[in-house]
N, C-alpha and C positions, 0 to 999 in steps of 0.2 A: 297706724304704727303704735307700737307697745309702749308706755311710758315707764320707765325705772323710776321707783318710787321707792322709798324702807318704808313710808307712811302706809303704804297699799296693803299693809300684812295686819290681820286682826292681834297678832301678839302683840306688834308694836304699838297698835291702841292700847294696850292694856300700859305696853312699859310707859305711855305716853301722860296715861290717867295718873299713875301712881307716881310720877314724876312732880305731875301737878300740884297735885295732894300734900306731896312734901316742898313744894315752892322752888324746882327745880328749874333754873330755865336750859332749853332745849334746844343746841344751836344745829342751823340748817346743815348737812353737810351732804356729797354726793354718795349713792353707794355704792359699796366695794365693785372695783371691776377688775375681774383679770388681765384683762387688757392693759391697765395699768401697772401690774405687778411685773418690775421687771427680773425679779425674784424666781418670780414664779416659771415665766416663759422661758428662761434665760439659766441663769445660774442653777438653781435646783438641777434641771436638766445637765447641765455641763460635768455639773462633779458624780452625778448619778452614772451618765456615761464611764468617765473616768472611774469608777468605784464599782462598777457594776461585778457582781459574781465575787467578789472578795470578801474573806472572815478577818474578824478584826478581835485582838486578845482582850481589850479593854479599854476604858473612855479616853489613854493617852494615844493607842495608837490609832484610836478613830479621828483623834484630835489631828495629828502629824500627817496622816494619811488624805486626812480631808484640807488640810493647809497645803500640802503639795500638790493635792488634784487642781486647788485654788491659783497656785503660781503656776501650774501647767496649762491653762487658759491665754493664750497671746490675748495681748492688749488691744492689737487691732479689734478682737471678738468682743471686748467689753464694749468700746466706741461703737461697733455697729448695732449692737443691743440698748446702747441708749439712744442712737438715731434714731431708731425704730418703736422706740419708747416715744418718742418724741411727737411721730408720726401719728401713732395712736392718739395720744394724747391732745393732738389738737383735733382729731376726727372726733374723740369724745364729747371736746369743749365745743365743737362745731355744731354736731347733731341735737346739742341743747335737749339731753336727755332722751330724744328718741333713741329707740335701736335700731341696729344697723349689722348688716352680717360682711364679710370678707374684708378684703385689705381695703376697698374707695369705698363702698355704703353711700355712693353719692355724696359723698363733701367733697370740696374741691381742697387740695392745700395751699 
């Protein structure tokens, strides 16, 4: 199995070196997963639907247009998009950085 690393990439030895250099310290964190962005999976896509194929006059009425598409989303669709966030999310912490493909990837929840 593949391990998710940011350490694995030579760029990031360099940002890692020059860090050093200036007495940086450098705290552990996971990286980015889509799987995690409920942004991304979710939302983006909902107002995208709702907005698709429309021209917009200017940044107010992209503003207006994007805040209605926002309250035009039921509630129940937000709750189900953070269960599902949720779900992910503990398959992530589960796999302990392995990867893993489809909705089980063998963890159990």
């Amino acid at each position: 199995m593949q391990k998710w690393s940011q350490r694995s990439s030579p760029k990031n030895e360099n940002k890692e070196e020059f860090l050093a250099t200036k007495q940086i310290t450098v705290l552990e964190h996971p990286a980015y997963s889509p799987d995690l962005a409920p942004n991304d999976f979710f939302l983006l896509l909902k107002i995208k639907e709702i907005l698709k194929g429309r021209h917009f006059d200017d940044i107010d009425d992209i503003r207006s247009n994007t805040t209605a598409a926002l309250k035009a989303i039921p509630q129940n669709q937000f709750q189900n998009c953070f269960k599902g966030w949720t779900r992910r999310w503990h398959r992530c912490t589960a796999s302990q950085g392995e990867y893993f493909e489809g909705d089980h990837g063998g963890i159990q929840q």
